[in-house]
C-alpha positions as CSV (number, residue, x, y, z in Angstrom):
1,X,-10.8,-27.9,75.8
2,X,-9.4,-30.4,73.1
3,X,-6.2,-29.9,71.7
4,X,-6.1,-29.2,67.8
5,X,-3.7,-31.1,66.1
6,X,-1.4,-29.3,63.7
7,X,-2.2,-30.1,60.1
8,X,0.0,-32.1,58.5
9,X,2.7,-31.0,55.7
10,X,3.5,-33.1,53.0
11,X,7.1,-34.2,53.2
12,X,10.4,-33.4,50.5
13,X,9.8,-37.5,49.2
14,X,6.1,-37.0,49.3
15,X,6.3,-33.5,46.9
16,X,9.0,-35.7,44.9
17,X,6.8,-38.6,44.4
18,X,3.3,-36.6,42.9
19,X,6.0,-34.4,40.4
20,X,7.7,-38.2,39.3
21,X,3.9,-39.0,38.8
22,X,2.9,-36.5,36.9
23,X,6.1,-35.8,34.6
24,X,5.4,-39.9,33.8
25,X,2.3,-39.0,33.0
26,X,3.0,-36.0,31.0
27,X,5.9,-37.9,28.7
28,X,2.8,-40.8,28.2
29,X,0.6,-37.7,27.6
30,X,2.5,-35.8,25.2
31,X,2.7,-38.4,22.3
32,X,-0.8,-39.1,22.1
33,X,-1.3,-35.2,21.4
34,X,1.6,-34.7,19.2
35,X,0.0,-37.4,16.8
36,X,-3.8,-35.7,17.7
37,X,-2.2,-32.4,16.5
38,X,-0.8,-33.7,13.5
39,X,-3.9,-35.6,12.5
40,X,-6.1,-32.5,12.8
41,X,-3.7,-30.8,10.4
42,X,-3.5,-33.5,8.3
43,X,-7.4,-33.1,8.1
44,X,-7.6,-29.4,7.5
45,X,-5.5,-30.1,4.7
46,X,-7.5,-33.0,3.3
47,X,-10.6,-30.6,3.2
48,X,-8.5,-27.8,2.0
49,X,-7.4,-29.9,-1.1
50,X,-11.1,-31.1,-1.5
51,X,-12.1,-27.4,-2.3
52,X,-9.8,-26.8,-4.4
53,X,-9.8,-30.3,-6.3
54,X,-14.4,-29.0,-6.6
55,X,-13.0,-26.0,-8.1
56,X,-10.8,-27.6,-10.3
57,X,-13.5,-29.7,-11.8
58,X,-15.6,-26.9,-12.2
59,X,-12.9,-25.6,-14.3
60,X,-12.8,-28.7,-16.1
61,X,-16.5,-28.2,-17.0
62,X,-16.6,-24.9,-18.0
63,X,-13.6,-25.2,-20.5
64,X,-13.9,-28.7,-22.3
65,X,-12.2,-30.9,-20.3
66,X,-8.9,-28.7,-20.6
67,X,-6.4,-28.5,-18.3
68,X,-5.1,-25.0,-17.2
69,X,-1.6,-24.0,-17.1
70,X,0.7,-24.3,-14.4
71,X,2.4,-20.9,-16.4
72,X,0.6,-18.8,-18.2
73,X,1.5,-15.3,-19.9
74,X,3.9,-12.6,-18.5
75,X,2.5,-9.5,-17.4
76,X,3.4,-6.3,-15.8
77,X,6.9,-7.4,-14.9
78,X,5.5,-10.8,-13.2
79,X,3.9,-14.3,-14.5
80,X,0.5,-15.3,-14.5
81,X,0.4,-18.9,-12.7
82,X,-2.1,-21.0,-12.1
83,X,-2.9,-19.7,-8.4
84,X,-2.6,-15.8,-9.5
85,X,0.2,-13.5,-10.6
86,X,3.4,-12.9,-9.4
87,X,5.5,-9.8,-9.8
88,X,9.5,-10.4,-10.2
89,X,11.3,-9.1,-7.7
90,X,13.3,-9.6,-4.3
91,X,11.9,-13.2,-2.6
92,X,8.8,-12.2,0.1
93,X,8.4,-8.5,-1.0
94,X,7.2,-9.3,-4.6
95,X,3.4,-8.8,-4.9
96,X,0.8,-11.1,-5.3
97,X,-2.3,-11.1,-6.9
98,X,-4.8,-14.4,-6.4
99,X,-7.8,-13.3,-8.2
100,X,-6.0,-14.2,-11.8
101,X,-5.0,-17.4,-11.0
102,X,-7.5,-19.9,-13.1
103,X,-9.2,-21.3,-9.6
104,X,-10.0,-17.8,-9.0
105,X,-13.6,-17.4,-9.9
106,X,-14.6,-21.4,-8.3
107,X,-12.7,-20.4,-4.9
108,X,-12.5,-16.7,-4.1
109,X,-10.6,-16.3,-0.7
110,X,-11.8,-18.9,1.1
111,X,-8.6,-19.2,3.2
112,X,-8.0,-23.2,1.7
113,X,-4.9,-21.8,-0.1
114,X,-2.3,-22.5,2.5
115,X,-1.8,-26.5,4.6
116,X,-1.5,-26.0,8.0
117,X,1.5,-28.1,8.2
118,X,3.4,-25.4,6.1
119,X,5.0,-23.8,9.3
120,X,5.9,-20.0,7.6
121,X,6.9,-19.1,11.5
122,X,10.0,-21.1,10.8
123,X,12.8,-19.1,11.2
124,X,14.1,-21.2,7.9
125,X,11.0,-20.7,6.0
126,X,11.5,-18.2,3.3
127,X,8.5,-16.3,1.6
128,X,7.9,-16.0,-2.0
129,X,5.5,-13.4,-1.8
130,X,4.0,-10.5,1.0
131,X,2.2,-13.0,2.9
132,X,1.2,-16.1,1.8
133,X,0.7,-17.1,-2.1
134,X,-0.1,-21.0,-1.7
135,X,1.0,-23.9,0.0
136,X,0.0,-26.6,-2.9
137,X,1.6,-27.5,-6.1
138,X,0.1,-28.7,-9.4
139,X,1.5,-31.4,-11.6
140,X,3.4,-29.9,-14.4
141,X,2.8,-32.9,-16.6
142,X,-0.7,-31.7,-16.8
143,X,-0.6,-28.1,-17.3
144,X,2.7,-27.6,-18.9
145,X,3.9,-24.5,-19.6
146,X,3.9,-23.2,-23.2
147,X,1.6,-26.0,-24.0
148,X,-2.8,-25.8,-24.3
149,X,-2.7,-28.0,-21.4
150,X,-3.9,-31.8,-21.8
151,X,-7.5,-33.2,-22.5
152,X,-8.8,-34.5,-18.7
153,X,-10.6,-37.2,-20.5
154,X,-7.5,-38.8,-21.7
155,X,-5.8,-39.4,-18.1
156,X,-5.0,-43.2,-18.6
157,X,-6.4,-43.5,-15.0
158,X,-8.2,-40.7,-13.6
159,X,-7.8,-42.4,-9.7
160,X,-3.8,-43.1,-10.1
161,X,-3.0,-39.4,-11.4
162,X,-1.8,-36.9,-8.8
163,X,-3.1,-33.1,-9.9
164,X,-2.5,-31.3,-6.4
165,X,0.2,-32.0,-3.5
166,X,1.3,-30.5,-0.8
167,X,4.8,-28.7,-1.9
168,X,7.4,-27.2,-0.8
169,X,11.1,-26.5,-2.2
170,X,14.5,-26.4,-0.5
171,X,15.9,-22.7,-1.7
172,X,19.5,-22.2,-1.7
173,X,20.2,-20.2,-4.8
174,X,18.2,-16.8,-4.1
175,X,18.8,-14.3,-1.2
176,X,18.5,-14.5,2.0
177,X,19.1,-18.5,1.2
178,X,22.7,-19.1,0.2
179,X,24.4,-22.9,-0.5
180,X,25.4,-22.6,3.4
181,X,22.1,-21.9,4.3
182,X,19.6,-23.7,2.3
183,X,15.7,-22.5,3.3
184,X,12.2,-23.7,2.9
185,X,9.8,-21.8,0.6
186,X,6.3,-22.6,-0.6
187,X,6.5,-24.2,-4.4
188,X,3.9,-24.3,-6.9
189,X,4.0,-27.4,-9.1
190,X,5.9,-31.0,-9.1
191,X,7.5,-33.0,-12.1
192,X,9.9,-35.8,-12.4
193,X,12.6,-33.8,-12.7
194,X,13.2,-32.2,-8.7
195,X,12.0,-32.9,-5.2
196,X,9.2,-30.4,-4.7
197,X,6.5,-32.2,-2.8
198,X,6.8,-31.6,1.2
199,X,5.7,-34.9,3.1
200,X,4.8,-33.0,6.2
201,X,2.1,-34.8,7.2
202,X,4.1,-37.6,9.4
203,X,6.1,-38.0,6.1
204,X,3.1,-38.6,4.1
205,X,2.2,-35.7,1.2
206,X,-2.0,-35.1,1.0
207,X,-2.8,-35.6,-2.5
208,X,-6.1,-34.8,-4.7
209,X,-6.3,-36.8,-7.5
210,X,-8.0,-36.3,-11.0
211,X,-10.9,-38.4,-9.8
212,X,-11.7,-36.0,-6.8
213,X,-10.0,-38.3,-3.8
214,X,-7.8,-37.4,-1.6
215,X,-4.6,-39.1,-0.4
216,X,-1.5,-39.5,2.1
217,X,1.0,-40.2,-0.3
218,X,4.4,-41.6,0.1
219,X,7.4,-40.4,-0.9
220,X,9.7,-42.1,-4.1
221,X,12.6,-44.2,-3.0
222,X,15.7,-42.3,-3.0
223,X,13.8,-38.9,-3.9
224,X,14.6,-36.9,-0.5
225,X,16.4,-34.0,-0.5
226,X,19.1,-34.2,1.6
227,X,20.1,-30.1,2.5
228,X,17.2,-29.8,4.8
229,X,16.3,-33.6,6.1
230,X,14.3,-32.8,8.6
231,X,11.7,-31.2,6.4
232,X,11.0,-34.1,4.2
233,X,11.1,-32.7,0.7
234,X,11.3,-35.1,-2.2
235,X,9.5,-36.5,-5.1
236,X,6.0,-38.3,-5.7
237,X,6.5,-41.6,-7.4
238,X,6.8,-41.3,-11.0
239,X,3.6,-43.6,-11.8
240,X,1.1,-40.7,-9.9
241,X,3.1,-37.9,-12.3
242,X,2.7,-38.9,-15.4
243,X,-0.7,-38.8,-17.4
């Protein structure tokens, strides 16, 4: 009767050598998805900005050409913005209501209100609202408040005029932020003035424009705000602001 041979074990070095292998090919890995994460976010935010740039036109169509407000009237102890009311009140407990914003009746709930990017699980993220209001602002130069908003038609270039950004703005002035904790909270429109557009998107802000394309857009020189660097919050350059 033949012997059987005991099966062989694989060695310490041997077990070493396969986990060297496959943490080398876990750190070459882990990039690639990082930036295929990113880009699928950057997508869904593209399309997200699409809808709402269609509903915006639609707007446009049904009212002359006029540009809505980024502010409208004040109402039932809150303001009437362009994405819906918002009651005054203690930040992320005030209520909000979408269905009077202006984009409303074009857009319903179809769940394109807030980037994916926009990480509200961040313990420095602060909330505006219960739950999420919206994740995009809308240029102030267009719809300014306490004006009848600006004739579309007279854009001096309809491709080179931002109307919709990703935003974001760095809090530091209304509980629970304080100066020696600054926070993140969604914003609603940009200007010249302050550093309100989040380049989240591999430092790069998705932009619609007044001519319905969408765009990664870079940041001003110099426009960063420095409290929370990491985040990327600064200021489109001023030639995609003004009208």
């Amino acid at each position: 009767m033949a012997m059987r041979s005991p099966e062989r074990a694989f060695t310490l070095v041997e077990l070493l050598v396969v986990i060297a292998i496959i943490a080398i090919l876990a750190a070459l890995t882990l990039p690639s998805l990082v930036r295929s994460r990113a880009a699928a976010r950057a997508t869904v935010c593209s399309s997200n900005l699409r809808q709402v740039g269609l509903a915006t036109q639609l707007y446009w169509d049904e009212h002359g050409g006029i540009a809505f407000l980024e502010r409208g009237v004040r109402t039932n102890n809150g303001w009437s913005y362009w994405f819906g009311w918002l009651e005054d009140g203690a930040e992320g407990q005030r209520r909000f209501d979408p269905t009077t914003g202006a984009l409303w009746p074009y857009l319903q709930s179809r769940g394109v209100e807030v980037c994916p990017a926009l990480n509200r699980a961040n313990p420095r993220f602060k909330a505006k609202a219960r739950g999420a209001a919206y994740g995009y602002g809308y240029n102030l130069r267009v719809g300014t408040r306490g004006s009848s908003g600006i004739t579309i038609a007279t854009l001096r270039s309809p491709a080179g005029c931002a109307i919709f950004a990703d935003c974001a703005q760095i809090n530091d002035f209304q509980p629970p932020a304080s100066s020696d904790h600054p926070l993140l909270e969604e914003f609603y429109y940009f200007d010249l003035e302050g550093p309100t557009v989040h380049f989240r998107h591999t430092r790069r802000a998705e932009t619609w424009f007044a001519d319905g394309h969408v765009a990664g857009t870079l940041p001003a020189p110099g426009s960063e705000d420095s409290r929370m660097p990491e985040e990327h919050i600064a200021r489109l350059p001023a030639e995609l602001i003004l009208p």
